[in-house]
C-alpha positions as CSV (number, residue, x, y, z in Angstrom):
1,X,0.0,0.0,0.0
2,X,2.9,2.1,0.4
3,X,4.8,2.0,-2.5
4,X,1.1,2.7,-4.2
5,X,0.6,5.7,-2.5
6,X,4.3,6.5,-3.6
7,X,3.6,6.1,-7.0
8,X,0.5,8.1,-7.1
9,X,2.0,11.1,-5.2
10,X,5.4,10.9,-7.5
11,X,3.1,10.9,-10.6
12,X,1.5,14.4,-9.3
13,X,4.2,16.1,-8.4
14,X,6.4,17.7,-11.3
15,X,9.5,16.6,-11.7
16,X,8.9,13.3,-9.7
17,X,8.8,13.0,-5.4
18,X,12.6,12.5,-5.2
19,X,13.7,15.9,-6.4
20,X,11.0,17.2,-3.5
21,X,12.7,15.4,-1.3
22,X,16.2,16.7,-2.4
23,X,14.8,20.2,-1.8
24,X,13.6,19.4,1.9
25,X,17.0,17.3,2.8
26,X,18.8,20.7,1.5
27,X,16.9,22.5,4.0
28,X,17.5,20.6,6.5
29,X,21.6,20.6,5.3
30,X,20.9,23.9,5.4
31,X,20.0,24.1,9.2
32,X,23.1,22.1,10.1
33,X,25.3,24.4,8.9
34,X,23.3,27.1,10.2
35,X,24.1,25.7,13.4
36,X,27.4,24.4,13.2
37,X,28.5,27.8,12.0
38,X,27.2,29.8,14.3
39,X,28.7,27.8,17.2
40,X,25.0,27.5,18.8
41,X,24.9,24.5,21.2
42,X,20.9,24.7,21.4
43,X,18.4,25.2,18.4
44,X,17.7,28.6,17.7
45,X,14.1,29.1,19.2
46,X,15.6,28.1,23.1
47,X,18.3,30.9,22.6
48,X,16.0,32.7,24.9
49,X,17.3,30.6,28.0
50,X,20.9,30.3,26.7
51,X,21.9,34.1,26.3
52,X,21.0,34.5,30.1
53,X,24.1,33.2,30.2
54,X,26.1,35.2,27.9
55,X,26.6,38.6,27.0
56,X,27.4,36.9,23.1
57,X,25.1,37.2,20.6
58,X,24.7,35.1,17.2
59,X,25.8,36.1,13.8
60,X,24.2,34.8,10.7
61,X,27.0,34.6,7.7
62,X,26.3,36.0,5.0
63,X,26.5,33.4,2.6
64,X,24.3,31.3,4.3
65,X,21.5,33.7,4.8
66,X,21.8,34.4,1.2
67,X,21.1,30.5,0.5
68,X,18.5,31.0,2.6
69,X,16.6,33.2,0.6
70,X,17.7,31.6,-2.7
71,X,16.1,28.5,-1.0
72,X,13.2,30.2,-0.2
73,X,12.5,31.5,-4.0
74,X,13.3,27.8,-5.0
75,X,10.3,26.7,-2.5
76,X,8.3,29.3,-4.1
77,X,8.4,28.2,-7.5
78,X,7.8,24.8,-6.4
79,X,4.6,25.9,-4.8
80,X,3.7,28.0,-7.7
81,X,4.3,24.5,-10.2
82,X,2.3,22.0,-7.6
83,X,-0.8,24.6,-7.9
84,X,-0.3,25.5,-11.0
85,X,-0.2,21.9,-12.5
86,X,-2.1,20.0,-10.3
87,X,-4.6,22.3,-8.8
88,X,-7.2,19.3,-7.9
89,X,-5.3,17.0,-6.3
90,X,-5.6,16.6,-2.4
91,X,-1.7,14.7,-2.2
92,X,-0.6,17.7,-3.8
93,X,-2.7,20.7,-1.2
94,X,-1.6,18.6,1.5
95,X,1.8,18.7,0.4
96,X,2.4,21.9,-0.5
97,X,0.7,22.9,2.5
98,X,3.6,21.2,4.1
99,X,6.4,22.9,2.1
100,X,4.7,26.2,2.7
101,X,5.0,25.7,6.5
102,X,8.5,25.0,6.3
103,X,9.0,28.2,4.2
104,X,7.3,30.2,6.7
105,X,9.1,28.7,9.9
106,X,12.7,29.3,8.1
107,X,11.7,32.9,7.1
108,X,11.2,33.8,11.1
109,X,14.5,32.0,11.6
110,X,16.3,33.6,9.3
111,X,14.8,37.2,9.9
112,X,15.6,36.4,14.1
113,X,19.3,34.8,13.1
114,X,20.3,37.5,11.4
115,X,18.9,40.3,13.8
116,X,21.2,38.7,16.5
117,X,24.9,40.1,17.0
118,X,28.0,39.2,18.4
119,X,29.5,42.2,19.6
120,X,26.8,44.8,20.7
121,X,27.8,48.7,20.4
122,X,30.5,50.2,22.3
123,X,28.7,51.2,25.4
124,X,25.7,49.0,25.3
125,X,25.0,46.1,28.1
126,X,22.1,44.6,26.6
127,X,21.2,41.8,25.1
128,X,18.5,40.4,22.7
129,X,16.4,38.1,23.9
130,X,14.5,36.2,21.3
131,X,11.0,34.4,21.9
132,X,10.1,34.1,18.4
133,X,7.1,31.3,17.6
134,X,9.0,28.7,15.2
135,X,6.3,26.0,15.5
136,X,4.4,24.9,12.4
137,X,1.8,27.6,11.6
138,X,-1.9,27.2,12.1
139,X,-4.1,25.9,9.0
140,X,-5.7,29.2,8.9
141,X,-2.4,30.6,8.7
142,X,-1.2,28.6,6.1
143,X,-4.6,29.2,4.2
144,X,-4.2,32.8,4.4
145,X,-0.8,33.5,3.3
146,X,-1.1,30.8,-0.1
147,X,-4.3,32.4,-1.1
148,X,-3.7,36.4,-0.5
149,X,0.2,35.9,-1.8
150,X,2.0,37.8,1.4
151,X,4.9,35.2,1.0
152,X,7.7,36.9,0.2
153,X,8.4,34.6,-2.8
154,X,5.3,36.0,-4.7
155,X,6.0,36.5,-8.2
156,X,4.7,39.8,-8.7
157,X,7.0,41.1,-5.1
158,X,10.0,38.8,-7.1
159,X,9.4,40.9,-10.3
160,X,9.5,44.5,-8.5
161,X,12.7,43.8,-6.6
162,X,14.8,42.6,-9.5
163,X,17.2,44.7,-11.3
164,X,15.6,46.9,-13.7
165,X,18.1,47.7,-16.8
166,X,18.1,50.4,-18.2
167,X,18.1,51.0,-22.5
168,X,21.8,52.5,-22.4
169,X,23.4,49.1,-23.6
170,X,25.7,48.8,-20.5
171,X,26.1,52.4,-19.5
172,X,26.2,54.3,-16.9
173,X,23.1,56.9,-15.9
174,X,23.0,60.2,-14.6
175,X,22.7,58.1,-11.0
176,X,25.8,56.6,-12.3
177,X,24.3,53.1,-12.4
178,X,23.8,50.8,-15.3
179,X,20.9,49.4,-13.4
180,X,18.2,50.7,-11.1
181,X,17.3,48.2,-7.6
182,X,13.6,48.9,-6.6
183,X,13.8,48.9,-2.6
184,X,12.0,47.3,-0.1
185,X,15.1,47.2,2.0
186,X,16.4,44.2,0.6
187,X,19.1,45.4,-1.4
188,X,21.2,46.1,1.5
189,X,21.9,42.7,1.9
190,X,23.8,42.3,-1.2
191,X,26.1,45.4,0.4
192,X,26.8,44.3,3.2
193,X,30.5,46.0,3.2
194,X,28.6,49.3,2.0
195,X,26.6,49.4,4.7
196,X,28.8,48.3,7.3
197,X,30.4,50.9,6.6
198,X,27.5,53.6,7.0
199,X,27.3,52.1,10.5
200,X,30.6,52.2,11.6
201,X,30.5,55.6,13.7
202,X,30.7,57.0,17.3
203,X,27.7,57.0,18.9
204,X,26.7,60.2,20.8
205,X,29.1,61.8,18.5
206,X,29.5,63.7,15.5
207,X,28.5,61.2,12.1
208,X,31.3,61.1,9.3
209,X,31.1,63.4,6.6
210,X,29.8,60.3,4.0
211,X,26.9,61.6,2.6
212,X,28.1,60.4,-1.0
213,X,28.5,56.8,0.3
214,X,24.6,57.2,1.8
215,X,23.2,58.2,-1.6
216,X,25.4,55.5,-3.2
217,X,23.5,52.7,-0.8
218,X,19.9,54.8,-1.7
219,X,20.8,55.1,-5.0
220,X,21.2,51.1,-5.2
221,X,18.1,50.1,-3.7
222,X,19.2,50.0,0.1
223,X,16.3,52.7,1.0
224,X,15.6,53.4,3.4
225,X,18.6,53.4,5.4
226,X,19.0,52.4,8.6
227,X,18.8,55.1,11.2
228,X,22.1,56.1,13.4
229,X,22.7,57.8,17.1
230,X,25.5,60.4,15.7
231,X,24.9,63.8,15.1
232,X,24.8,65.4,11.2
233,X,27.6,68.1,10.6
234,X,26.6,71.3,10.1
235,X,28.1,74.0,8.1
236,X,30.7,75.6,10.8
237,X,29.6,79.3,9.2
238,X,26.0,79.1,8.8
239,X,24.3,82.0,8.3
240,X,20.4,82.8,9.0
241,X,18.1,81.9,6.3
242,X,16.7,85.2,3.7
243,X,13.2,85.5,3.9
244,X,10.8,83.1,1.8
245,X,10.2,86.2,-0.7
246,X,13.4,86.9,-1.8
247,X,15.0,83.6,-1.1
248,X,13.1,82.2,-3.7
249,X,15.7,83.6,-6.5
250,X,18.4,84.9,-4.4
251,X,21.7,82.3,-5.3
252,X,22.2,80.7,-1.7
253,X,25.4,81.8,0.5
254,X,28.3,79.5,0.1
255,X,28.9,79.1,4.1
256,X,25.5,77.3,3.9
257,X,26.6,74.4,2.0
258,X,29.2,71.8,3.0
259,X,31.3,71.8,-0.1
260,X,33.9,68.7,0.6
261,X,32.3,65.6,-1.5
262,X,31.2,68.3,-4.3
263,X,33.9,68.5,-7.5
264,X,32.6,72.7,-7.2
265,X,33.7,74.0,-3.7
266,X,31.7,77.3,-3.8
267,X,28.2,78.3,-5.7
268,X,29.6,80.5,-8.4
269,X,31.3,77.4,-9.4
270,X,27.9,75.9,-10.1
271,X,26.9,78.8,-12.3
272,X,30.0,79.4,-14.3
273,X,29.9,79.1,-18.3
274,X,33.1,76.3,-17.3
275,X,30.8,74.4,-15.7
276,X,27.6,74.7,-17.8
277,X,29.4,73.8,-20.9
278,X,31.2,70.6,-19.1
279,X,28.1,68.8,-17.8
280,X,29.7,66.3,-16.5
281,X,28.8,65.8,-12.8
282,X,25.2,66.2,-12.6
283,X,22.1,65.8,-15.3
284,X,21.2,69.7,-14.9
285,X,23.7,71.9,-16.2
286,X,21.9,75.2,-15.5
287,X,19.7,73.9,-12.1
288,X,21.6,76.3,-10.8
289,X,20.9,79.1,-12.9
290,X,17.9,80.7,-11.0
291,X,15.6,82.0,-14.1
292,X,11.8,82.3,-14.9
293,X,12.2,82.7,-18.7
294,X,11.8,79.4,-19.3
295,X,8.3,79.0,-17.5
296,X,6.9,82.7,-18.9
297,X,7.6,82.9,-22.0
298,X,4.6,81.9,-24.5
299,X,5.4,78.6,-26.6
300,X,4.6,78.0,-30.2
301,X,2.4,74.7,-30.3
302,X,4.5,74.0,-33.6
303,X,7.9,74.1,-32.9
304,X,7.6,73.9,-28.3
305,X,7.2,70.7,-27.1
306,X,6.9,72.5,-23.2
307,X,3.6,73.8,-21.3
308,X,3.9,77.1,-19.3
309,X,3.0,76.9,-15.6
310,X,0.1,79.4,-15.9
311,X,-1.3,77.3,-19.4
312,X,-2.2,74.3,-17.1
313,X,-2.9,75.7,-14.2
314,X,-5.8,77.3,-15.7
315,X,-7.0,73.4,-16.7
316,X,-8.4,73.4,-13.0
317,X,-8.5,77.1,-11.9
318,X,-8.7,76.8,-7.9
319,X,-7.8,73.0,-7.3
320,X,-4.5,72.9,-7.3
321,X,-3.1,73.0,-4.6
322,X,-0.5,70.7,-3.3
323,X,1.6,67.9,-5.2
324,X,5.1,66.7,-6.4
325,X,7.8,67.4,-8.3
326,X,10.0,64.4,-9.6
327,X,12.9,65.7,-11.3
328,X,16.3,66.5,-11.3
329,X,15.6,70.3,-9.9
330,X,17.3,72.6,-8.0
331,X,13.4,73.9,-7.1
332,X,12.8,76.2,-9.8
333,X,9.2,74.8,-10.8
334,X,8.1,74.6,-6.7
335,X,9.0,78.6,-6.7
336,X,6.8,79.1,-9.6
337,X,3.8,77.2,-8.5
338,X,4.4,78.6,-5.0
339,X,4.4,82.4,-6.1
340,X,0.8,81.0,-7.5
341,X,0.0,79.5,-3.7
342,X,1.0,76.1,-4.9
343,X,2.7,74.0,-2.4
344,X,5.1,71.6,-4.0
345,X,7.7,68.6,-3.0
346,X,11.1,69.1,-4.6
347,X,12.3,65.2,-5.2
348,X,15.7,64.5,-5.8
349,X,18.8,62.9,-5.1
350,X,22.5,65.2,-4.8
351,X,23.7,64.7,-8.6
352,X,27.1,65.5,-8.0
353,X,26.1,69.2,-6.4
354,X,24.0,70.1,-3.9
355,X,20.6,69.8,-5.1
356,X,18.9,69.3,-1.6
357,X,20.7,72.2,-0.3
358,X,19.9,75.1,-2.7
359,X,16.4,73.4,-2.5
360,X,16.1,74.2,0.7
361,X,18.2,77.2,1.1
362,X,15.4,78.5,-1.3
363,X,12.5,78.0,1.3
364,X,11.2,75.2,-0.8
365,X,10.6,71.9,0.6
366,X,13.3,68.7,-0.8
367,X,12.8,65.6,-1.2
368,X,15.7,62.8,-0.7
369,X,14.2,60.4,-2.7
370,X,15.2,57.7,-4.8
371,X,13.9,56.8,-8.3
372,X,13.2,53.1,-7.0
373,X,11.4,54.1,-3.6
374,X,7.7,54.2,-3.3
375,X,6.6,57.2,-2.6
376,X,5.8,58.7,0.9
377,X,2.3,59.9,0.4
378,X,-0.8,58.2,1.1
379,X,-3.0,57.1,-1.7
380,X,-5.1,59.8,-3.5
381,X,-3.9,62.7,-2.0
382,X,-1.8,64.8,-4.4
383,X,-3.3,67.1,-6.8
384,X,-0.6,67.4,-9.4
385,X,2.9,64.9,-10.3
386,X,5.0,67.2,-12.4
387,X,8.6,65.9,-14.2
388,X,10.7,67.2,-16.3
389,X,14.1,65.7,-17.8
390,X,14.2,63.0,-15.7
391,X,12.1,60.5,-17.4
392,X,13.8,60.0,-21.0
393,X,15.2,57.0,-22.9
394,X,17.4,55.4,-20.4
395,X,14.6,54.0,-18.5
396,X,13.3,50.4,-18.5
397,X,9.7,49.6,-19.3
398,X,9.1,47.9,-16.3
399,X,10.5,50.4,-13.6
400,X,8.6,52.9,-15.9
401,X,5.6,50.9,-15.3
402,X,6.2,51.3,-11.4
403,X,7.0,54.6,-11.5
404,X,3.9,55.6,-13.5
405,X,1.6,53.4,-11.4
406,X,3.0,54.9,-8.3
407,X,2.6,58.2,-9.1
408,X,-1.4,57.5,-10.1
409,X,-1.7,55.9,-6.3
410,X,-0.6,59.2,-4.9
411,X,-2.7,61.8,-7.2
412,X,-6.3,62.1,-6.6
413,X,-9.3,61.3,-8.9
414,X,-9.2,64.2,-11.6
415,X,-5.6,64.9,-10.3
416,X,-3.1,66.2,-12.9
417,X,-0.2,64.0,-14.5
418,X,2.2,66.6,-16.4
419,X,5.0,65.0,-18.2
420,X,7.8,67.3,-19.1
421,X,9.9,66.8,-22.2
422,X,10.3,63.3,-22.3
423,X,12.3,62.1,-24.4
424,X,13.8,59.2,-26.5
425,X,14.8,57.6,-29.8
426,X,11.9,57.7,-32.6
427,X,11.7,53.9,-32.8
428,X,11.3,54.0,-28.7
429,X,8.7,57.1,-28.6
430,X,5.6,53.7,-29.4
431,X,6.9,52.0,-26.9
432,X,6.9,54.3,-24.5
433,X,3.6,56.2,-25.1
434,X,1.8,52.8,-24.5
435,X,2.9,52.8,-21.3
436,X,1.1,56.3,-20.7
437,X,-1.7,55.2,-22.1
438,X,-2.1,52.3,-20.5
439,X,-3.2,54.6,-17.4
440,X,-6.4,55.2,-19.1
441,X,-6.0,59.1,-18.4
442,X,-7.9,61.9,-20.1
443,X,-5.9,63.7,-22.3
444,X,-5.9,67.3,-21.8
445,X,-2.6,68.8,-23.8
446,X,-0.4,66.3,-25.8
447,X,2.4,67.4,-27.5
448,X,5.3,64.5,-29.5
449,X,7.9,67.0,-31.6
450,X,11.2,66.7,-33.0
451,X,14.1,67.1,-30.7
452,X,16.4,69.8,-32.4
453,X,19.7,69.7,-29.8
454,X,21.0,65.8,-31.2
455,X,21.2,64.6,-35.0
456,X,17.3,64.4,-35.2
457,X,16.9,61.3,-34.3
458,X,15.3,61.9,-30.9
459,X,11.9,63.2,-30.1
460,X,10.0,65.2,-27.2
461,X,6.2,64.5,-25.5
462,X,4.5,66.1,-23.3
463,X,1.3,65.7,-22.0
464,X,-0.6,67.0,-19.2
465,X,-2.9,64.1,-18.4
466,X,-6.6,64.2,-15.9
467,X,-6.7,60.5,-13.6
468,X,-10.2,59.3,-14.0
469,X,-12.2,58.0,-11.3
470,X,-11.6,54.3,-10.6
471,X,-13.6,52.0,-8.7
C-alpha cells in the first residue's frame, strides 16, 4: 500500500517526489550548517534561555542567509508548479501545504538569526532576547498567506525587486548606475560591506562626513537606510536663512553648503559658463541658474514641445493646490507654482552638487528620494505629479511601469499627471507612449515634436494628463 501511495504522489508532483525530497533534505543541510557555524549549542528558538548566560550574541554569515533566501525563492516556484499543475489533487494541497510551513518557519528563523549580533555597540550592556514562535503555523495561517500571496516569494514582489536595466546598452546613468534596484530594503543585503560601513561611527558623537556613500546605498536600492545615534555636521559658518520672498531667486550663501564631497567647492562654481558647458557631474547643467524665462515665455504649439505653468494651471482654476515634483531640480518649478499658492515637493537625489541644499536654502521643501522608492504619500492625495528631464530614454519599461503606477496611487481622482519633455529615440517614442496610455487618463494637452539639440533622431512628449475615477 505504500509504495502505491508512492507512486500516485510521485506521478503528481512535477518533476517526480525524489527531487522534492532533495529540496527538503537541502533544507534541513541547510540548518546544520546554520548551526554548526554559528557555534550554537541549542536550536535557535531556546536561545532565549541560553543568552542569560552570555553577553554573546549570534551572527548569521552571510552566505548562508543568502542560500537561505535563494532557497526560499526555490520553495516558491515549487509551490507556484504543484498549484499551477495539479490544482485538484488533495496529495498535492496537503503537500504543498507542508512545504509552505517550512517556508514560513525558516523565514522567522532567518529574519531572528540574522537580527542577532555578536559584539553589541560600544557602550551598550544589553542583550537580545528572542521568543520568536518557530512552530508549524496554524491551517488558517497557512490558508491565508497561499491564497492572499503575502509570501515573500510572490511572483509579482520577485518581479518588482529585481534589477531593472536600463536601455543604455551597458552604460552608466545620470545616477551613475547601469541598473536601477527597486527597494524594499532588501538590497542592503547584497552590500553588506557598504553598509557596514554607513554604521561604523561614534555613537553620541558627530557622524562622518559620507553623505556620497549614503546616496550610493539609496541610490542602489538599500532605502531606506538604517537610522544612526550620531549627530549630522553642520556647516561651521552658517548663516540665517533670507526670507521666503526673496529667497526664492536669491543664489544661496556659500557658508551654507558643506562643499567637501562636491567636484565645485563654492556656488559661483555651479553657475560658471566652465561648468555649464562641461556637464559632466550632474544631469542639470543650469539647475543652478535661478531664471523664470523658461516657465513665462509663450510657446509655439509648432515648434515647443513644453507647457507654461500658468497654461495648465488654468486646466483646473482653484484645485490645485499641493503635489510633487519628480525631477532632477534645484526647485525652480516649486518657486513658480508657490508664487501661484502652490505648495510643492522638490524630489531628488545630490547629482554631483548640492541639489537638496539650494532646495532648501530656497524655502522650498526637498525631497531625498530615490527613483526606486515608493513614494511617501498616502493614496489619492496629491493634486498634481509634475517631471521634467528626468524620465527620458534610459529607463526600462518595467521600472517605468512602477514609477507611473505609483505616481497614479498618490494623485487624486481628476488629479493632474504633467510629463515634461520626455524624451527618447523615434523607434522607442511607441513603446513608451503605450505605457502612458495604459493609465487610461484623459488627455488634456499632448504634444510629440522633434528634438532639435542631437542629430534628429530623438523626439520630445508632453502631455498634461486628468486621472479618471476608478472603482
Amino acid at each position: 500500500m505504500q509504495k502505491q501511495s508512492t507512486s500516485r504522489t510521485s506521478k503528481c508532483l512535477p518533476g517526480g517526489f525524489l527531487p522534492t525530497m532533495l529540496c527538503l533534505l537541502l533544507f534541513i543541510s541547510l540548518l546544520t550548517v546554520i548551526i554548526s557555524t554559528s557555534n550554537i549549542p541549542y536550536l535557535p528558538f531556546i536561545y532565549s534561555t541560553a543568552a542569560k548566560n552570555t553577553n554573546d550574541h549570534i551572527v548569521l554569515p552571510y552566505s548562508l542567509r543568502s542560500q537561505i533566501l535563494h532557497l526560499q525563492t526555490q520553495l516558491g516556484v515549487l509551490l507556484e508548479q504543484l498549484h499551477t499543475e495539479n490544482p485538484e489533487s488533495k496529495a498535492v494541497a496537503k503537500f504543498s501545504d507542508q512545504l509552505l510551513g517550512i517556508a514560513m518557519s525558516l523565514d522567522r528563523l532567518a529574519d531572528n538569526l540574522s537580527g542577532l549580533y555578536r559584539n553589541p555597540p560600544t557602550g551598550s550592556t544589553k542583550t537580545s532576547n528572542v521568543d520568536e514562535d518557530f512552530s508549524e503555523p496554524e491551517e488558517g495561517e497557512v490558508e491565508e498567506r497561499s491564497q492572499g500571496g503575502k509570501i515573500f516569494n510572490s511572483g509579482e514582489l520577485h518581479n518588482y525587486t529585481s534589477t531593472k536595466p536600463h536601455r543604455l546598452g551597458g552604460k552608466k546613468n545620470f545616477l551613475n548606475v547601469e541598473a536601477v534596484n527597486p527597494s524594499i530594503g532588501s538590497a542592503c543585503a547584497h552590500m553588506a560591506w557598504n553598509i557596514d560601513q554607513f554604521m561604523t561611527y561614534k555613537i553620541y558623537g558627530t557622524c562622518p562626513d559620507d553623505w556620497d556613500m549614503a546616496q550610493k546605498l539609496i541610490a542602489s536600492g538599500c532605502d531606506p537606510l538604517p537610522r544612526r545615534r550620531c549627530f549630522a555636521r553642520s556647516p561651521p559658518h552658517y548663516s540665517k536663512p533670507l526670507p521666503i520672498n526673496s529667497s526664492l531667486w536669491t543664489q544661496p550663501s556659500d557658508v551654507n553648503i558643506l562643499w567637501k564631497h562636491y567636484k565645485c567647492k563654492d556656488y559661483s562654481c555651479l553657475v560658471s559658463n566652465e561648468t555649464l558647458n562641461r556637464r559632466g557631474f550632474f544631469k542639470c547643467a543650469d539647475c543652478f541658474v535661478f531664471s523664470k524665462q523658461r516657465w513665462e515665455i509663450p510657446k509655439n504649439e509648432s515648434v515647443s514641445a513644453e507647457f507654461t505653468v500658468d497654461e495648465v494651471l488654468s486646466l483646473k482654476p482653484g484645485e490645485i493646490r499641493i503635489g510633487l515634483d519628480f525631477s532632477p531640480t534645484t526647485g525652480t518649478f516649486a518657486a513658480m507654482m508657490r508664487e501661484r499658492n502652490v505648495t510643492i515637493a522638490s524630489a531628488t537625489l545630490n547629482l554631483g552638487a548640492p541639489f537638496n541644499e539650494v532646495i532648501a536654502l530656497r524655502g522650498l521643501l526637498p525631497l531625498y528620494i530615490s527613483i526606486g522608492s515608493r513614494l511617501p504619500f498616502f493614496d489619492n492625495t496629491l493634486d498634481i505629479v509634475h517631471s521634467t528631464l528626468f524620465l527620458d530614454g534610459w529607463i526600462g519599461v518595467e521600472l517605468l511601469q512602477f514609477m507611473l503606477f505609483d505616481w497614479d496611487r498618490v494623485l487624486r481622482p481628476k488629479g493632474i499627471l504633467w510629463v515634461d519633455r520626455f524624451f527618447c529615440k523615434k523607434e522607442d517614442m511607441k513603446l513608451y507612449l503605450e505605457e502612458f496610455n495604459r493609465l487610461g487618463y484623459r488627455k488634456l494637452m499632448w504634444r510629440v515634436l522633434p528634438k532639435t539639440d542631437k542629430l534628429g533622431d530623438e523626439l520630445f512628449f508632453s502631455a498634461v494628463l486628468e486621472k479618471p475615477l476608478k472603482g
